[in-house]
Every structure is written in C-alpha cells, then in structure tokens.
C-alpha positions as CSV (number, residue, x, y, z in Angstrom):
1,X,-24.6,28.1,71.4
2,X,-23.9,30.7,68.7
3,X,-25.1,28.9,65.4
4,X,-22.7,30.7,62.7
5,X,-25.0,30.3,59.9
6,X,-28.2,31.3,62.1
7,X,-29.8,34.7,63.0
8,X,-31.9,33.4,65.8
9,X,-32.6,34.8,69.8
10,X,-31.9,32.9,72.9
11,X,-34.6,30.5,73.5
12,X,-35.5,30.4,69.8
13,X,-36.0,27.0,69.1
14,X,-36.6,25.7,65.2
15,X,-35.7,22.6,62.9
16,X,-32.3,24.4,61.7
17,X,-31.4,25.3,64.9
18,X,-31.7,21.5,66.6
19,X,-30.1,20.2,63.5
20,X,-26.9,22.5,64.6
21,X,-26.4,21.9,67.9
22,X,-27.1,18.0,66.7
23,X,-24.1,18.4,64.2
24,X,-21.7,20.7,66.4
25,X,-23.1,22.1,69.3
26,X,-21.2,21.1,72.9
27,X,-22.1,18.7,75.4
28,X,-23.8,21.4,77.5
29,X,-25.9,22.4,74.1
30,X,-26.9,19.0,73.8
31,X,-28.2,18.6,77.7
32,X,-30.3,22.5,77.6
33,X,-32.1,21.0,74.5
34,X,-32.5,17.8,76.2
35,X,-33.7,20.2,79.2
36,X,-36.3,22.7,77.3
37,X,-37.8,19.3,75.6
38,X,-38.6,17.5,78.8
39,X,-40.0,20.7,80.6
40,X,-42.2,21.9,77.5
41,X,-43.0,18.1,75.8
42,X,-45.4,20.3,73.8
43,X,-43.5,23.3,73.1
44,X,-41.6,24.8,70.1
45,X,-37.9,23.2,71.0
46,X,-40.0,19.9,71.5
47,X,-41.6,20.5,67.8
48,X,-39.0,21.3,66.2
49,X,-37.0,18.0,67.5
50,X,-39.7,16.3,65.5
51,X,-39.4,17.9,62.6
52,X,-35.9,17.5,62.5
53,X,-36.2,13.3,63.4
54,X,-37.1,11.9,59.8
55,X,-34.4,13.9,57.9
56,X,-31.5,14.0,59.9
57,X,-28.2,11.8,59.0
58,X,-26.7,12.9,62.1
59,X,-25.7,9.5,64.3
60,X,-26.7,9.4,67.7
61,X,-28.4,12.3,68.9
62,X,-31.6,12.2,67.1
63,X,-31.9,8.3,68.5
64,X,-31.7,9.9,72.2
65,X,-34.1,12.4,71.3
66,X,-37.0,9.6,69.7
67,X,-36.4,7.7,72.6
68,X,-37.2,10.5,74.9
69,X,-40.2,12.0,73.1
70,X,-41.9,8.6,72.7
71,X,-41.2,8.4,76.5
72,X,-43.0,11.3,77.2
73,X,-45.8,10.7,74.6
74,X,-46.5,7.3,76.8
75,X,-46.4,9.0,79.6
76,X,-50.1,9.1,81.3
C-alpha cells in the first residue's frame, strides 16, 4: 500500500503505518499485515499493531488484530 502521508520502505512496519492500512488500506493490505504478524508474533509489524490497539477509533480491524495477538501470546 502506498500511504500518501508516509515516507516509509516496503516492509517498514510502525504505529502510523498499521493505523493507515487500518483506516484505508485494501483487503489484500489488511491480510499481508495479518500475514507478517502471525509469522514474526515478536517482530516490528507485530509491535507496532500493539501500539496502535489502545488508541485506535477505527471499528473492526483492531478487534481482529487483539484477538489474534492474544491467540498467539497463549500459544505454548
């Protein structure tokens, strides 16, 4: 996704970045964050999702997204 108020690389993963593709990114941008959080639980997209969790008014998304991270942190 090209985020028009973001200089960022490919792969560059912070709290301003999840909280665009959260607000207007595509179905596919949705699922390749959804991806990079379940193959790196630990990793910088993964962080950033929780950061962005408490302060986000978007509806939906960030539900999916607690839901999956507290999956993976019960996860043996």
């Amino acid at each position: 996704m090209e985020h028009r108020h973001l200089d960022i690389s490919p792969g560059e993963w912070g709290v301003a970045v999840v909280e665009s593709i959260w607000e207007r990114g595509s179905d596919q941008d949705i699922l390749a964050l959804l991806r990079e959080v379940r193959a790196n639980p630990h990793g910088p997209a993964s962080a950033a999702v929780r950061r962005a969790l408490p302060r986000s008014s978007v509806y939906g998304y960030p539900a999916m997204f607690k839901l999956l991270l507290e999956a993976i942190d019960e996860r043996p």
